[in-house]
C-alpha angles and dihedrals in degrees: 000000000000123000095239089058085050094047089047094053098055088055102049083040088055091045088056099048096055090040083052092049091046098048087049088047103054113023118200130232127246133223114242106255094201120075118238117270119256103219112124094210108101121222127216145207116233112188095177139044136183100209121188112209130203119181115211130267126261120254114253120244125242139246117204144140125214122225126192130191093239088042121022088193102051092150139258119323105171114145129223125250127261119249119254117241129263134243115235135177119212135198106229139164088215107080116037103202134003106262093116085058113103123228082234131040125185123169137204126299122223133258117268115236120251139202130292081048094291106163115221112258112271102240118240120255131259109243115188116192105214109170130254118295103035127151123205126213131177132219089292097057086247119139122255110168147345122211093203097164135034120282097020111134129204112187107219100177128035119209119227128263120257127249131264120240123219087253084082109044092059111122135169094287106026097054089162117042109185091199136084135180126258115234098262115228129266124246120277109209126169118218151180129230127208141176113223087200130032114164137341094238129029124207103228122186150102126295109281089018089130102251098134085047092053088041091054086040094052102036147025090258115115107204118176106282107192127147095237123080132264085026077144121055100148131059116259125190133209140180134239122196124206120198089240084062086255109149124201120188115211118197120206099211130197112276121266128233135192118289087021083158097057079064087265114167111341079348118176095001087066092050085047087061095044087051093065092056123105094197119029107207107196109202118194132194099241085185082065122102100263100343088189076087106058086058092050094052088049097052087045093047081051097046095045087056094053140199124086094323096103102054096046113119118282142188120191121213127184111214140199096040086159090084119084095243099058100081106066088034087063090048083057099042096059093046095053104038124071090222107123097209115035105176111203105216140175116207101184092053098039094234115160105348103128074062087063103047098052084049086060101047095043087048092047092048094048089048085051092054096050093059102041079058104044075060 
């Protein structure tokens, strides 16, 4: 082999190597291959749950007699009662929030015992599927469980014993008891479902700031678009691919308003949602009077709430830079924040959002990094 094709094949080799590091370093996003649905019912995301559980009721005993043809007084033969059913929550990776869980679940009572000592049928269990990462809290906001990986069980709810039949109260003197115990009933226990994690990147930003319009830009999600404010109220997800099979889930999330913490507007059950976000994207309406406000007045609404919600990562976008006044109003933007990367955007028009994508992904992993390596 000659030195020159030696020479030839380092260099291709090399070529590939970088190209192969900086392939594994910035994925790129791929366009959804499926069409949207066209269903007009929108479906929502629902992160939390309050669940009243009601175990079921114990099976009565029974109180019998038997009577042959050869003895007429052959003695008791009253069965017990069959045990109600239990309420159990169970982690899953079948189900993704809790919007298939009921606001009541009962389950099942148990058989009541019969005659010839036939004990009532035990009910089946009630086995709820929550997804992975849910914590459980009673009536008194304490933790009861998490359900932090797939197949653990919590049971919420006990189902009564069943009842015992006269058969088994019989004793020495009294050979014919004429009494039997009712199925007790099952617990009866209120609870409050959350998910630990939502999404990997939250949409923040005021009412009318153009979130649902970048969400139905980005995935394949349809979340209500209107050009009034609070057209969102409740959360919606969709899903990014990257061409590595790396998934990342983005929540458009209610507006927020001035004095969110004081329980203003969705209040505190918007900050709730924010809180199970990885990546807070704040997205501001640079067509707005000075939108550096509107930044302002969402760090302060974070910080007021308190814990770790401020310093999460975060990525600013201005958006609407399809209207004439946005340009000046980004110019502004970059001098004022301390935000060393502001993307201006425009979500209707579809201007500069494979940008945007890459930036999440580059900020997530970076934030993924840090805390495999805080470990």
């Amino acid at each position: 082999m000659s030195i020159f094709s030696l020479s030839r094949r380092l260099l291709i080799s090399e070529l590939l190597t970088k190209n192969r590091i900086n392939y594994c370093q910035i994925a790129t996003a791929l366009r959804p291959k499926k069409a949207k649905s066209t269903r007009k019912e929108a479906q929502y995301f629902s992160d939390a749950k309050k669940v009243r559980t009601v175990g079921g009721k114990g099976g009565d005993g029974c109180v019998s007699f038997l009577q042959l043809w050869c003895n007429e007084r052959a003695g008791p033969d009253g069965g017990d009662g069959g045990n109600g059913g239990h309420i159990i929550f169970q982690a899953s990776n079948d189900v993704r929030n809790f919007n298939h869980v009921d606001s009541v679940v009962r389950a099942p009572e148990g058989g009541i015992g019969t005659a010839k000592e036939c004990h009532g049928k035990n009910a089946k269990h009630t086995v709820v599927k929550v997804p992975i990462g849910t914590v459980v809290r009673n009536s008194k906001g304490v933790i009861v469980a998490d359900l932090g990986s797939a197949n653990l069980m919590f049971v919420a709810a006990r189902g009564g014993a069943g009842g015992k039949g006269n058969r088994f109260f019989t004793t020495d003197r009294e050979t014919s008891p004429r009494v039997c115990e009712y199925g007790p009933p099952g617990e009866d226990f209120s609870y409050t479902l959350e998910l630990r994690s939502m999404a990997e990147v939250g949409l923040i930003g005021f009412p009318n700031a153009g979130k649902s319009t970048l969400l139905n830009a980005l995935t394949r999600a349809k979340p209500k678009v209107a050009p009034y404010a609070f057209t969102t109220l409740r959360p919606h997800l969709g899903t990014v691919q990257y061409d590595d099979h790396v998934q990342l889930t983005i929540a458009d999330l209610p507006g927020l308003v001035p004095d969110a913490h004081r329980n203003k507007g969705l209040g505190i059950q918007f900050l709730k949602h924010a809180e199970r976000c990885t990546l807070l994207l704040f997205v501001l309406d640079a067509s707005a009077p000075e939108p550096w406000n509107q930044y302002q007045q969402l760090m302060y609404e974070l910080e007021q709430f308190g814990g770790s919600l401020a310093s999460r990562p975060q990525l600013v976008v201005a958006n609407k830079m399809d209207m004439p006044a946005s340009a000046a109003n980004y110019e502004q933007l970059q001098l004022l924040l301390e935000q060393p990367n502001i993307l201006g955007i425009s979500a209707k028009m579809g201007h500069n959002l494979a940008q945007l994508l890459s930036t999440i992904r580059e900020v997530y992993e970076r934030h993924k990094a840090k805390e495999h390596t805080d470990l």
